[in-house]
C-alpha positions in Angstrom: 150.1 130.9 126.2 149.3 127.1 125.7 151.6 124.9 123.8 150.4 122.8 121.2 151.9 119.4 121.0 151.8 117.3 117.7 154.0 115.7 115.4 154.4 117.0 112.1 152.2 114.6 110.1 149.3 115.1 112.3 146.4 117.8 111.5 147.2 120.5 112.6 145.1 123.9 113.3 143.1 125.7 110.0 142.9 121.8 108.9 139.4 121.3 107.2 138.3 117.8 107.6 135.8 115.4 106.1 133.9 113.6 109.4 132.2 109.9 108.4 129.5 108.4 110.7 128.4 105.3 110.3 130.7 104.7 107.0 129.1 107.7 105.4 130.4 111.2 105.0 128.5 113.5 107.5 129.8 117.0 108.3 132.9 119.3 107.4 135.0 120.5 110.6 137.5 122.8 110.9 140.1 121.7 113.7 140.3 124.8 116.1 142.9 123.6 118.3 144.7 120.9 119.4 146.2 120.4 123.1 147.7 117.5 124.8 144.9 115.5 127.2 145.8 114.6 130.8 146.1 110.6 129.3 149.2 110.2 127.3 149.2 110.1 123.9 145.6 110.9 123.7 144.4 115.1 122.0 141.6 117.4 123.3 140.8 118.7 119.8 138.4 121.6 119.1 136.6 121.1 115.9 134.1 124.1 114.4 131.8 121.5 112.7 130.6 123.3 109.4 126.8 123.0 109.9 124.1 125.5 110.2 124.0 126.7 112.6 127.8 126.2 113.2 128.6 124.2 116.1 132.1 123.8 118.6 132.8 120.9 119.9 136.2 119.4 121.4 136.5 115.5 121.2 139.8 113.2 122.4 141.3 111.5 120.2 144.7 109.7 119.4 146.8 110.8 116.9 145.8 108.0 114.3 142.3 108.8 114.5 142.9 112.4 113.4 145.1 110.7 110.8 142.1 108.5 109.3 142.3 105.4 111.6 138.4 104.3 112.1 137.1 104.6 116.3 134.1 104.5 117.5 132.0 106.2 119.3 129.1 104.9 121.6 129.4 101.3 119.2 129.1 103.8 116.1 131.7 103.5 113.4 133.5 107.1 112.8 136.7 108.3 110.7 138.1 111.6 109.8 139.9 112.4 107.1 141.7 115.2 105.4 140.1 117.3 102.3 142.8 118.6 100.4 144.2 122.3 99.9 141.9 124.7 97.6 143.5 124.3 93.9 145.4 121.6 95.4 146.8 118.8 92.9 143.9 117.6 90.4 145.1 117.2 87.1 143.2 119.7 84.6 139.6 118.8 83.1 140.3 117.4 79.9 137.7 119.9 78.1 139.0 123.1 79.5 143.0 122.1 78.4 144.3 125.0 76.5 147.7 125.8 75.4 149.8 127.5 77.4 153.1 129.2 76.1 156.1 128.5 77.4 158.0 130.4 79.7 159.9 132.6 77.2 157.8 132.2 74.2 156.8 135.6 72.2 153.6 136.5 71.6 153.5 138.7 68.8 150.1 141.4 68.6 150.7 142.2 65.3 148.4 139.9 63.7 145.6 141.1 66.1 146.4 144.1 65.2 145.8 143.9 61.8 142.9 142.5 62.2 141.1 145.1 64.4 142.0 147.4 61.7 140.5 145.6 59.6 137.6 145.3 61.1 137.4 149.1 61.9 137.5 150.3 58.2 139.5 153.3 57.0 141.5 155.5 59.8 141.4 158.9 60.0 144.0 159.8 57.4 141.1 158.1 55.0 143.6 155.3 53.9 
């Protein structure tokens, strides 16, 4: 089994990632694994680039870069940085707020009931 060697505050495997060429965003990746490289302090990391078709690619990189540093590659400007978790921390849209009780408030049906009652006309008994 190989060893995966990071510190915490790098990406770490399952990470999806925004990739920037040239100053512009480009292509999602997925980072598939991360190993130490035969130079020190430098990462083999396996990226799934999120394309059609999908393409694997494994690129070495310092930790920094992974953590959103700017490198280069062949005299072209690149960065990578994270995308946030799904439902992650964005503050509601204003238009959809809605009231939510608070934890150990009552709800009462009654009035609901009443009102489908209503709306249903005499019961069975004919009252």
């Amino acid at each position: 089994m190989q060893q995966l060697w990071y510190t915490c505050s790098m990406r770490s495997v399952g990470d999806v990632i925004a990739v920037y060429i040239d100053n512009k965003p480009s292509v999602y990746a997925r980072v598939e694994a991360i190993a130490p490289d035969i130079k020190p302090h430098w990462f083999q990391v396996r990226l799934l680039f999120l394309s059609f078709p999908p393409q694997e690619t494994t690129w070495i990189l310092r930790e920094e870069y992974l953590e959103g540093s700017p490198f280069t590659m062949k005299d072209i400007p690149v960065q990578i940085l994270p995308l946030g978790k799904p439902g992650g921390e964005e503050p509601p849209s204003p238009r959809r707020k809605r009231k939510k009780p608070s934890p150990g408030e009552v709800v009462s049906f009654e009035k609901f009931r009443k009102k489908k009652k209503h709306e249903d006309g005499p019961g069975e008994d004919g009252a």
